[in-house]
C-alpha positions in Angstrom: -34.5 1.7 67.4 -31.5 0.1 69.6 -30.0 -2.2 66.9 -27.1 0.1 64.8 -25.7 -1.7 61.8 -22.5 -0.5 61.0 -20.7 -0.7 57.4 -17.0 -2.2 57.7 -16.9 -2.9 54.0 -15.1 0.1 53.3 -12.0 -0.5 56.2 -10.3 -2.9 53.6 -10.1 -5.4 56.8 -11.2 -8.8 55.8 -14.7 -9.8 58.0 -12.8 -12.4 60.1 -9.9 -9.5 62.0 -13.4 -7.3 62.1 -14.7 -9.8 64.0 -12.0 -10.8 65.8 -11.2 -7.0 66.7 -14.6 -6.3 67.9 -15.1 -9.1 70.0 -11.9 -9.7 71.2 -10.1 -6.5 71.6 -12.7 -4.3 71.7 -14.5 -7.0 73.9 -17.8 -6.3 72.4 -20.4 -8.7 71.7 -21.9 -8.0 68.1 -23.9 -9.7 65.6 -22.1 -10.7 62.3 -24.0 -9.0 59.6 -23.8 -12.3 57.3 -25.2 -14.4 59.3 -28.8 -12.5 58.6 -28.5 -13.1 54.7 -27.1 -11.6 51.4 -26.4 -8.0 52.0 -25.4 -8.6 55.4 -21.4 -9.0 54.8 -19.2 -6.2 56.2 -21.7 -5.3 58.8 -21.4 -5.9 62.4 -25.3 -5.4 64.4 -24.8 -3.5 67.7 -27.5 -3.7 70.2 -27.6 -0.7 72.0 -30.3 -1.7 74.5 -28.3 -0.5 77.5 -27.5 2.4 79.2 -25.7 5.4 77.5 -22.6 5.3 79.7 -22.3 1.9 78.5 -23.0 3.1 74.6 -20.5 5.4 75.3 -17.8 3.1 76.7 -17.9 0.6 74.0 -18.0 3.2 71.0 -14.7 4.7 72.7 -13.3 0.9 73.0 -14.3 0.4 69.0 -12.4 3.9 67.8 -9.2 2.9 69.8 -9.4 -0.5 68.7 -9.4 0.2 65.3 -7.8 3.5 65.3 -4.5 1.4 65.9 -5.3 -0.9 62.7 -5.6 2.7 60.7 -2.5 4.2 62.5 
């Protein structure tokens, strides 16, 4: 598959900084989980339909962003 759905529920962020940290800092374009129905809230739907090098960048752009929220 190339969608990932990824758990934030356990961050203790509240789903709007998520948001806001992976689209704006991170500057990645992701689906809100919640918007796909009940069970969806504290995911964030990645589509990974692009090249690895551009997996890779993103993932490294999402652990600094919120490494500096856990720091």
């Amino acid at each position: 598959t190339y969608l990932a759905w990824v758990d934030f529920s356990g961050t203790g962020i509240p789903e709007k900084e998520i948001i806001s940290k992976i689209h704006n800092t991170a500057g990645i374009a992701a689906s809100i989980g919640s918007t796909f129905g009940k069970g969806g809230e504290g995911f964030m739907r990645f589509n990974l339909a692009c090249p690895r090098a551009r997996v890779i960048e993103a993932t490294q752009r999402l652990l600094s962003t919120f490494n500096e929220t856990i720091s």
